[in-house]
Phi, psi and omega in degrees: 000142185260143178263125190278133193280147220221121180283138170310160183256174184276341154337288191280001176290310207287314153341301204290268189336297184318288214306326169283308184286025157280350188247316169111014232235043187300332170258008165286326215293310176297244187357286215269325185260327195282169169268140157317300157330299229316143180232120193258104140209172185277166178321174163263171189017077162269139182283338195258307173224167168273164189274181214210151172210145183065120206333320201267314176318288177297337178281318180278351141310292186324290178336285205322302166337300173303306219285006186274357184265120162246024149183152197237110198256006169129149179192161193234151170206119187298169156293127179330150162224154199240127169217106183096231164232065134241151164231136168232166185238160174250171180213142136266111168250161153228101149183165243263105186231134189297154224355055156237339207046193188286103177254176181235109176253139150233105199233157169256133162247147198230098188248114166275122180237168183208129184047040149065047139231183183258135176242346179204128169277106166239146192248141174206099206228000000 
């Protein structure tokens, strides 16, 4: 007999997302949670990214992003707060990113979940 995998509730996604991102451990986050499908999206006129759909689209948003931080002066990520199959976290960064210079981002992320992944990512900064 195969032991049936059991979908996560957005409790327990949101748990999962806290304990990495609280390590800062964002592409553990991608691997593990996200849907294949997954829709990454942004503000209108964002100065930094376009919005992005499906798992390798969004992880290579993610990419491109790192490799563009040439220093990293510190960031926060709140603890979930869960409504429905939403969750959302606040976020704080400062740090130096190339043809931007040094910014402070205070952004709200928004997350949907559905048959125990993340199906959307919304940015609000």
């Amino acid at each position: 007999m195969t032991p049936s995998k059991t979908t996560l509730t957005t409790e327990e996604v949101a748990a999962r997302f806290d304990e990495l991102a609280q390590q800062e451990k964002w592409f553990d986050i991608h691997d593990e949670l996200f849907a294949d499908t997954v829709r990454s999206i942004e503000p209108p006129n964002s100065p930094y990214f376009k919005n992005a759909e499906g798992k390798l689209a969004v992880r290579q948003k993610g990419e491109n992003w790192v490799k563009k931080v040439l220093d990293f002066h510190g960031a926060y990520t709140t603890h979930p707060v869960i409504g429905g199959n939403h969750f959302a976290v606040g976020r704080s960064f400062d740090i130096t990113v190339e043809g931007f210079g040094r910014i402070k981002i205070e952004e709200l992320m928004v997350y949907e979940v559905k048959a125990g992944q993340i199906v959307v990512e919304q940015f609000f900064y």
